[in-house]
C-alpha positions in Angstrom: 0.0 0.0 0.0 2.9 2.3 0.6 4.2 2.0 -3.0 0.5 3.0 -4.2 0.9 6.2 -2.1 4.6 6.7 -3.1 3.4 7.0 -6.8 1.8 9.7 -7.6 4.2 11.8 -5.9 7.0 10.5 -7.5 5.3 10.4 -10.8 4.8 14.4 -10.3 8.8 14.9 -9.1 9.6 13.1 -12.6 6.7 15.5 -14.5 8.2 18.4 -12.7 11.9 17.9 -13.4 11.3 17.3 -16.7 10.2 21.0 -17.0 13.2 22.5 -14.9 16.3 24.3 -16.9 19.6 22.2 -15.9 22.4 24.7 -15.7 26.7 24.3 -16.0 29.1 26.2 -15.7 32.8 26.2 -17.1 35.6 29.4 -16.7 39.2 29.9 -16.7 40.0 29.8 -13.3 42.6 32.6 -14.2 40.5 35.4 -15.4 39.5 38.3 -12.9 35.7 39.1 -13.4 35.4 42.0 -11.8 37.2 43.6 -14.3 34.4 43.2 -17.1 32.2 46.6 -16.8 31.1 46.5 -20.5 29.3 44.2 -23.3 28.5 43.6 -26.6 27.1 41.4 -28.4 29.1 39.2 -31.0 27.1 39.9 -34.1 29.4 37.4 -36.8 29.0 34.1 -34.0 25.1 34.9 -33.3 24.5 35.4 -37.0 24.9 31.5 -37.9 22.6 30.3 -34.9 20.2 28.5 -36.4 16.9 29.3 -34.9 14.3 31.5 -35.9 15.1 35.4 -35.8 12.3 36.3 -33.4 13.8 33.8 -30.9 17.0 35.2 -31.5 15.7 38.1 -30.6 13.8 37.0 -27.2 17.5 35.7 -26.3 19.1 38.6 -26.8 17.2 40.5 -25.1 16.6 38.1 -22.3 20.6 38.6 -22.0 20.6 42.3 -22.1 18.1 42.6 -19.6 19.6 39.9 -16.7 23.6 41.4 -17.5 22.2 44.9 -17.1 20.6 43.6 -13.9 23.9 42.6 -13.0 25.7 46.3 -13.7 26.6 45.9 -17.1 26.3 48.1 -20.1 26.6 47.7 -23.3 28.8 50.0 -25.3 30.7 50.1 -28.5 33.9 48.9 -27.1 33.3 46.2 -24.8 35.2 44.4 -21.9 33.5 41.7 -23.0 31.8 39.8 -26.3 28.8 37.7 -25.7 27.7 34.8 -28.0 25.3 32.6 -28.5 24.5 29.1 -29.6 21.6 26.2 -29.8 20.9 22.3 -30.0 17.8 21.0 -30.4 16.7 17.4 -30.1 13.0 15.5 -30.2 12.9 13.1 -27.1 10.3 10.4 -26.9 9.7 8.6 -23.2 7.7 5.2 -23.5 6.1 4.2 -20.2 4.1 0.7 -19.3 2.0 0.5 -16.4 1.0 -2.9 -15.6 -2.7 -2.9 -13.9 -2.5 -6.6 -12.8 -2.0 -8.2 -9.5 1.2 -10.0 -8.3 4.3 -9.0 -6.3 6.2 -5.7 -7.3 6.8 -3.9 -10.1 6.7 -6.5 -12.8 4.5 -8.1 -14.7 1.2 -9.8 -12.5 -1.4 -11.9 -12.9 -4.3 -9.8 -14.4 -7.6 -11.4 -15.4 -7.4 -9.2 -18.5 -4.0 -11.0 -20.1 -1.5 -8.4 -18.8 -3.7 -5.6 -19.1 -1.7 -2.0 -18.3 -1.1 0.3 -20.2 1.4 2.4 -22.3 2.0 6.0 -22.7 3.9 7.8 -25.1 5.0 11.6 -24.4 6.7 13.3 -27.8 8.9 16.9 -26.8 11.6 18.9 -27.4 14.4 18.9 -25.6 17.2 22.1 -26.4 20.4 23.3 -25.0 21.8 27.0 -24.8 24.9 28.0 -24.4 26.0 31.7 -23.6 29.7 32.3 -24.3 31.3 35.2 -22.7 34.8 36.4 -24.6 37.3 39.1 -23.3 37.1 41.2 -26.0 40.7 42.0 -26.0 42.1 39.1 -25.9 39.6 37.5 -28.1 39.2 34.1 -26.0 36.3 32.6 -23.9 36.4 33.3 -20.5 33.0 31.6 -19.0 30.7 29.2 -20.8 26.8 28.8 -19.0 24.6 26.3 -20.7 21.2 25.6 -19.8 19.3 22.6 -21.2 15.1 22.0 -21.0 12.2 21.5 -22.5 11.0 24.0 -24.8 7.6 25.3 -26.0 6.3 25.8 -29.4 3.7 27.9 -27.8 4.5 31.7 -28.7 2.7 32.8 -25.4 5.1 31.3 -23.1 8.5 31.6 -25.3 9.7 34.4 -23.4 9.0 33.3 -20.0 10.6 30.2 -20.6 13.8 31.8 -22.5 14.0 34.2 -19.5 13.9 31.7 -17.4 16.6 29.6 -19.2 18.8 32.8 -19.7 18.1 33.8 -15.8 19.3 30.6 -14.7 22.4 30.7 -16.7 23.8 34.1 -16.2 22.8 33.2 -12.5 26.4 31.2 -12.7 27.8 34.4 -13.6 30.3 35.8 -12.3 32.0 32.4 -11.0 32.1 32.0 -7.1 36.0 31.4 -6.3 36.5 28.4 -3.8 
């Protein structure tokens, strides 16, 4: 009887971390941070991300917004260059619930010749990754990427690029240990 009780709440942890933005992190560990005042946006590296311009847009300005928040601005000759790129991928999860009787999680004795049932959830999955170059030097500095599920519906696209840009640029700067 406990496992009958147990279920639904797991079943809603797995429903709800499918919906949650996993962030990373990478930097060189021998860059100073607070040195960056200023951004720009790398206009030649965001130019061959292939995704639609209007969601190009919602990530750029989803960026703008949360490095602003952070004391950035953006000016003509940065401290820093910020890029951006995408995957995209079509994940398919396949579950069987068994409705029979018998011991455990396997495969019971049902009256209705294993009976149960199978579900099959169809969504996309995509990464993004925000690069942060020193402009002078012209090499990466700090790397977030933020990986989801996306929607294809345009009323919630920008809450849920804020939200994968929020989480990301959270990370930023790096917290020496």
């Amino acid at each position: 009887m406990k496992t009958l009780k147990i279920l639904p709440l797991l079943l809603l942890f797995v429903l709800a971390s499918c919906n949650a933005v996993r962030v990373n992190s990478d930097y060189d560990k021998k860059v100073d941070f607070t040195q960056f005042k200023t951004f720009a946006f790398y206009k030649s590296g965001i130019d061959k991300v292939e995704i639609s311009d209007l969601d190009k847009k919602r990530i750029l300005h989803s960026i703008d917004d949360a490095l602003t928040a952070k004391g950035f601005t953006k000016s003509e000759n940065p401290d820093i260059l910020v890029n951006i790129f995408t995957k995209e991928r079509e994940q398919v999860d396949v579950n069987r619930f068994n409705s029979g009787w018998g011991y455990g999680w396997g495969y019971g004795w049902n009256p209705y010749l294993w009976g149960g049932s199978t579900t099959v959830n169809r969504y996309t999955e995509g990464t993004l990754y925000i690069d942060l170059i020193d402009a002078k030097k012209k090499e990466l500095i700090w790397q977030g990427e933020g990986e989801g599920v996306l929607t294809k519906d345009t009323n919630k696209k920008d809450e849920k690029i804020k939200e994968f840009v929020t989480k990301i640029l959270e990370q930023y700067p790096p917290k020496k240990k």
